[in-house]
RODO-2510 file (C-alpha; in nm, 4 decimals, decimal comma):
residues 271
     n   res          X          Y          Z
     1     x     9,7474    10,6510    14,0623
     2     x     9,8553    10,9132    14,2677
     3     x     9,7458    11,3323    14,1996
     4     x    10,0614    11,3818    14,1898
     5     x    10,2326    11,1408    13,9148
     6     x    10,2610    11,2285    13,5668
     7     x    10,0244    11,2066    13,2471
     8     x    10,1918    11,0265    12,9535
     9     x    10,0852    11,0747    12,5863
    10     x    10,1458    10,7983    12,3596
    11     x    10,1537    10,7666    11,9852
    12     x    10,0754    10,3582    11,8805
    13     x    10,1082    10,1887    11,5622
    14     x    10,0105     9,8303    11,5158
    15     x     9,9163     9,6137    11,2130
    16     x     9,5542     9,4725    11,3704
    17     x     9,5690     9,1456    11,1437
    18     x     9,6645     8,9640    11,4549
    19     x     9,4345     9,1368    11,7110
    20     x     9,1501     9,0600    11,7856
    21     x     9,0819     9,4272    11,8028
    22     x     9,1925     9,7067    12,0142
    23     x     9,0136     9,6031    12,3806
    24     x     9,1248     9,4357    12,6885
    25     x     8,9354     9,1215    12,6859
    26     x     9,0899     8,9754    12,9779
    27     x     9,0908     8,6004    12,8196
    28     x     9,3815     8,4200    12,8028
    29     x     9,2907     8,3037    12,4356
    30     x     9,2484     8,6772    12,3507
    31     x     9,4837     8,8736    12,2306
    32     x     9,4189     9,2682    12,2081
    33     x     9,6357     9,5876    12,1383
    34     x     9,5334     9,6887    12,5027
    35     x     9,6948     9,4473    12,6777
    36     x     9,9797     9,3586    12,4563
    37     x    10,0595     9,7235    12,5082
    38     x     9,9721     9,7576    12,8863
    39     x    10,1805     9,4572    12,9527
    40     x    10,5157     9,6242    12,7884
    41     x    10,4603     9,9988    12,9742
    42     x    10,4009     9,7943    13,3208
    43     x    10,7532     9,6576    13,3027
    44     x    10,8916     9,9550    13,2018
    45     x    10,7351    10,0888    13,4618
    46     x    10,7515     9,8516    13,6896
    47     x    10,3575     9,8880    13,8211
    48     x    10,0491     9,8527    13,6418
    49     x     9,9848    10,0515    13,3791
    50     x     9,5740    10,1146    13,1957
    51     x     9,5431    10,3221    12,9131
    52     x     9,3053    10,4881    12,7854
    53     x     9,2542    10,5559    12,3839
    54     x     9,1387    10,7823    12,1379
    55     x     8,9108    10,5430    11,9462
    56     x     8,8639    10,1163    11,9986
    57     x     8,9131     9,9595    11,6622
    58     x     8,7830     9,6618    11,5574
    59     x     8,9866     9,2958    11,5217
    60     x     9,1814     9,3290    11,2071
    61     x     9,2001     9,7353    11,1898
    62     x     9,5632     9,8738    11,2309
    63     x     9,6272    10,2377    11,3292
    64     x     9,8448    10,4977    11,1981
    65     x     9,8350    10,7153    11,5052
    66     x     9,6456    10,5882    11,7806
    67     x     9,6993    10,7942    12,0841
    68     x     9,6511    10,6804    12,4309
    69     x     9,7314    10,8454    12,7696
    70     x     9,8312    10,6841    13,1304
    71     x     9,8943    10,8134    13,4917
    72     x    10,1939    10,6468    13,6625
    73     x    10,3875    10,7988    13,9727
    74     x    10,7153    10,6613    13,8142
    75     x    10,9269    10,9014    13,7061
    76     x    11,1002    10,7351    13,3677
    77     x    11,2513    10,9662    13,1175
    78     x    11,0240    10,9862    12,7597
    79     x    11,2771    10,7801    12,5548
    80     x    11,2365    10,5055    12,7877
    81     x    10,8608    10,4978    12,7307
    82     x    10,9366    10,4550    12,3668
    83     x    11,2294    10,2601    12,3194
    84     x    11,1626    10,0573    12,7078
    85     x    10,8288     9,9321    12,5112
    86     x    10,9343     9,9161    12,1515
    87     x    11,2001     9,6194    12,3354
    88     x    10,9281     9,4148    12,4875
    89     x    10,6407     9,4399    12,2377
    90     x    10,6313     9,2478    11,9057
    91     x    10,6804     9,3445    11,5403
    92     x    10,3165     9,4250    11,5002
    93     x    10,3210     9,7339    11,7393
    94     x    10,5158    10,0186    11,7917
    95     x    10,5256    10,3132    12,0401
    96     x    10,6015    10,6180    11,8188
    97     x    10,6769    10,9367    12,0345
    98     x    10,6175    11,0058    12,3961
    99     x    10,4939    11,3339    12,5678
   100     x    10,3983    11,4323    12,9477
   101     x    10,0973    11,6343    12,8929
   102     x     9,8803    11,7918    13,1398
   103     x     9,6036    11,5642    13,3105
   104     x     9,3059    11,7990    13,1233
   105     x     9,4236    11,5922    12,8400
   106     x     9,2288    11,2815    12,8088
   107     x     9,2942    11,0508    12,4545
   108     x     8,9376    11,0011    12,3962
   109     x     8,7179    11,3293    12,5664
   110     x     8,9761    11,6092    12,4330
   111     x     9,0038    11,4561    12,0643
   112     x     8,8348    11,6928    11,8325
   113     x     8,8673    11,4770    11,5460
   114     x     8,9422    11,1013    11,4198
   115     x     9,0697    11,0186    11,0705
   116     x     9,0256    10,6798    10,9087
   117     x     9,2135    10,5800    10,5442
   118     x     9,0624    10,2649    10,4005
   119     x     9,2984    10,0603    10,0987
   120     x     9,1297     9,9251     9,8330
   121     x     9,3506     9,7038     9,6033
   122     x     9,1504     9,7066     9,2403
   123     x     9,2815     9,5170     9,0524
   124     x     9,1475     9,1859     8,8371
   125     x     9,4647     8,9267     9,0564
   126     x     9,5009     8,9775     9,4125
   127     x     9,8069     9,0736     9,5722
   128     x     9,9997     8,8037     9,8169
   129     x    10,2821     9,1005     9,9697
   130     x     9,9630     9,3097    10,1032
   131     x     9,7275     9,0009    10,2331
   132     x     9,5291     9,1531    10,5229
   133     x     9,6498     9,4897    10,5043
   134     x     9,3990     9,6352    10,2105
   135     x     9,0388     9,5307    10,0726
   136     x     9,1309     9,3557     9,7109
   137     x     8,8063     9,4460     9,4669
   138     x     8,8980     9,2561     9,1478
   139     x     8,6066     9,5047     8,9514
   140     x     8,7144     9,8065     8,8402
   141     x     8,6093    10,0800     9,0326
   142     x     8,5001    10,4557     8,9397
   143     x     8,6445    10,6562     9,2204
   144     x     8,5239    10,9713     9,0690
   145     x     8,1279    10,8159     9,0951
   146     x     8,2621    10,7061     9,4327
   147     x     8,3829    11,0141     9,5692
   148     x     8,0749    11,2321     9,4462
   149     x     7,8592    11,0351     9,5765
   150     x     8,0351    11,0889     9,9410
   151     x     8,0120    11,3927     9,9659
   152     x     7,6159    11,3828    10,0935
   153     x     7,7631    11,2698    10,4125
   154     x     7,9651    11,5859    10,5196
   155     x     7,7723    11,7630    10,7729
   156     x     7,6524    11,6630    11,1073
   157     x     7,3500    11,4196    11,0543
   158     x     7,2287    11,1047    11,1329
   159     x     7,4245    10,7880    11,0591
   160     x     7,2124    10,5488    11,1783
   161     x     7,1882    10,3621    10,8062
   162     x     7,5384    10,3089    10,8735
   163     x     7,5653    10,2159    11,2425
   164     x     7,6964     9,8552    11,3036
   165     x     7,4427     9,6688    11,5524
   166     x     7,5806     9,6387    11,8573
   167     x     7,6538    10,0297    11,8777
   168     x     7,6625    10,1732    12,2340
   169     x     7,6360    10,4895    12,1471
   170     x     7,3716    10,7364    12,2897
   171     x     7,3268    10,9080    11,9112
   172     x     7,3423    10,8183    11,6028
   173     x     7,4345    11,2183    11,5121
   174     x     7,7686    11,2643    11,4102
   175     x     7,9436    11,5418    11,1992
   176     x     8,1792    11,4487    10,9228
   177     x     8,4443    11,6750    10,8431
   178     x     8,5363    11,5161    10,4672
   179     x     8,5357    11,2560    10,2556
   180     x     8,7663    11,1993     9,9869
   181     x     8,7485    10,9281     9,7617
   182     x     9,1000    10,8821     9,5070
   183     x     9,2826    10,6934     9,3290
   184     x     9,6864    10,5992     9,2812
   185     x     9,7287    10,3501     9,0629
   186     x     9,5818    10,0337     9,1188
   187     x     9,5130    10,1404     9,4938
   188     x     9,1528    10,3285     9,5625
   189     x     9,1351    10,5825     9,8767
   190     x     8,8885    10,6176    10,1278
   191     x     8,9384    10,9196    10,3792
   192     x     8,7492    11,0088    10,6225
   193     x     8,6998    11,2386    10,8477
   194     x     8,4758    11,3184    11,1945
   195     x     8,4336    11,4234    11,5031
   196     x     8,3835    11,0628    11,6176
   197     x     8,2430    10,7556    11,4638
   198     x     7,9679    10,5118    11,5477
   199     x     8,0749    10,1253    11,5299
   200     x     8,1453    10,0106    11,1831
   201     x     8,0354    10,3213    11,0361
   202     x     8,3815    10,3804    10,7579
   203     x     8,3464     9,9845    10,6948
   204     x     7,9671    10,0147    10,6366
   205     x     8,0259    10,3604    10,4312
   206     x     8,2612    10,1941    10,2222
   207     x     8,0520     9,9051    10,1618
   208     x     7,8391    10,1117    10,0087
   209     x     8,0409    10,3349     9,8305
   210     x     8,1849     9,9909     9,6583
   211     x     7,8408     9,9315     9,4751
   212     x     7,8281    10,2815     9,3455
   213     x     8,2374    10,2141     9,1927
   214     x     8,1027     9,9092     9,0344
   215     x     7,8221    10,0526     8,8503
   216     x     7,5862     9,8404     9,0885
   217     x     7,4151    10,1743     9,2376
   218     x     7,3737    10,5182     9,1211
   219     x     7,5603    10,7498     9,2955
   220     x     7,2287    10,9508     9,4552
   221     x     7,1245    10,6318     9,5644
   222     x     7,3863    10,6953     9,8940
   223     x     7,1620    11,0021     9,9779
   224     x     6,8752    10,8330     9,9603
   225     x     7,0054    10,5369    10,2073
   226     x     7,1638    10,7951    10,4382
   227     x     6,7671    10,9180    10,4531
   228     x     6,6016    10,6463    10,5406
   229     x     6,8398    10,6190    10,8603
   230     x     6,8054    10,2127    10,8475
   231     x     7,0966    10,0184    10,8332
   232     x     6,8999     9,7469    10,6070
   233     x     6,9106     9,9890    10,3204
   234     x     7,2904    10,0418    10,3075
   235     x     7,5584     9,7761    10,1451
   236     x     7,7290     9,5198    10,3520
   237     x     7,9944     9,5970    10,5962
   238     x     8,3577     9,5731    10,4052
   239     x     8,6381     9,3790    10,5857
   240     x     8,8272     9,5190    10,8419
   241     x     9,1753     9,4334    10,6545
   242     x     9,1721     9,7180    10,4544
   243     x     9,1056     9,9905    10,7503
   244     x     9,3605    10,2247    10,9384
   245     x     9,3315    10,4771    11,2191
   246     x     9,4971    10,7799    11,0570
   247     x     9,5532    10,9895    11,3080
   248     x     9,3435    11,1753    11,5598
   249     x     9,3335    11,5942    11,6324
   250     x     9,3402    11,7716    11,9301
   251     x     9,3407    12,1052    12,0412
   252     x     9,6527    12,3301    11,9797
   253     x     9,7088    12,3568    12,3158
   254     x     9,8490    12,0255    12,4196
   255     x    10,1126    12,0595    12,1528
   256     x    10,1817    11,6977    12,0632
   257     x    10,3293    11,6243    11,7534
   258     x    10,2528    11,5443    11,4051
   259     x    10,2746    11,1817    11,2842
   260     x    10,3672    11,0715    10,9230
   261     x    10,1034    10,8981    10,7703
   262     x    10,0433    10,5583    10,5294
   263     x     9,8522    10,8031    10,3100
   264     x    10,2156    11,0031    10,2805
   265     x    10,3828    10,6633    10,1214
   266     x    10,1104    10,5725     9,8925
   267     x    10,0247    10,9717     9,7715
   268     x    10,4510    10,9397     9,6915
   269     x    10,4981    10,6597     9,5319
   270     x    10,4695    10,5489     9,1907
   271     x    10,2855    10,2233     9,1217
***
């Protein structure tokens, strides 16, 4: 694109369930957030349009907040970024709020932070109205085991117990912010926070954390696992379903606006 054009910040909700994940594959039997959504903004546009994210999730994971940024030389007024879009993609995504930001913005390198939520429906029935959109557990869970055992992770150390094979990553080092484990209702809460993550890390966390709720582990035993910094010793990786992209922080400076969150529904409501 040209020095000249503009630098757009997006906002993008989707519910992942029908993704198979958040990158351009370039497959015609793929479908991906990426494209879906670099397909609408092209129209409106009327040239091609890449973005570029904050963080790739996984097929199945939805997002909150993801936040993106393009260049385009087409001058196109912010509404019509949001509502142009909203008109050509499908139910499952949504362009939130629009904002020309300066081009030392970049979605991914200027992100100080990424936020994950994962839903945990514990109860002994499943539920049909929230099929693919939280983890269903049918043993109860002790969130309070749960969430002390979490907090050995908060600090910047090594993650590799719970780094998902595959990982491109140069480090396994990352620094975690929180973790907050609670309950509401039948619904268990998984927050997390960090500078970045490595793949599957909040899946392979939770995993974990799951045996400790059921009584299957001790809740030490996370400390120990996050020591021996091999992913053999940790508990399986938990679906994808049940994981959203919060929201993602950056610098005060680039002023873009807050998002309401899932966690602002479920924290209200009574169930």
């Amino acid at each position: 694109m040209k020095s000249s054009g503009s630098r757009i910040a997006l906002c993008i909700e989707y519910q992942g369930s029908d993704f198979n994940g958040w990158q351009a594959q370039r497959r015609e039997s793929v479908t991906t957030v990426q494209e879906t959504l670099e397909t609408a903004l092209s129209r409106v546009a009327d040239q091609t349009v890449r973005v570029h994210c904050a963080g790739r999730t996984d097929r199945g994971v939805h997002a909150n907040a993801q936040i993106v940024h393009f260049d385009t030389d087409k001058e196109r007024p912010l509404d019509a970024w949001v509502r142009g879009s909203n008109a050509l993609l499908p139910d499952q995504v949504v362009v939130r709020w629009a904002r020309t930001v300066s081009k030392d913005f970049h979605a991914r390198f200027t992100a100080l932070s990424r936020r994950y939520c994962y839903l945990i429906y514990n109860h002994a029935v499943p539920t049909a109205l929230l099929q693919g959109l939280v983890h269903w557990h049918y043993r109860p869970l002790n969130e309070q085991k749960m969430h002390t055992a979490a907090q050995c992770l908060i600090g910047e150390l090594d993650f590799s117990s719970f780094r998902g094979a595959g990982c491109q990553s140069n480090t396994p080092m990352r620094n975690v912010h929180h973790v907050r484990v609670t309950r509401r209702g039948n619904f268990v809460l998984v927050d997390i926070q960090a500078n970045a993550f490595l793949l599957h890390m909040v899946r392979n966390i939770v995993g974990s954390l799951l045996e400790i709720g059921a009584g299957d582990r001790d809740p030490q035993w996370l400390a120990e696992v996050l020591d021996e910094k091999d992913r053999r010793k940790a508990g399986i990786t938990a679906p994808a379903a049940g994981l959203y992209l919060l929201e993602v922080g950056y610098p005060s400076e680039f002023e873009l606006p807050e998002t309401d969150s899932v966690l602002s529904f479920i924290n209200s409501a009574t169930w």
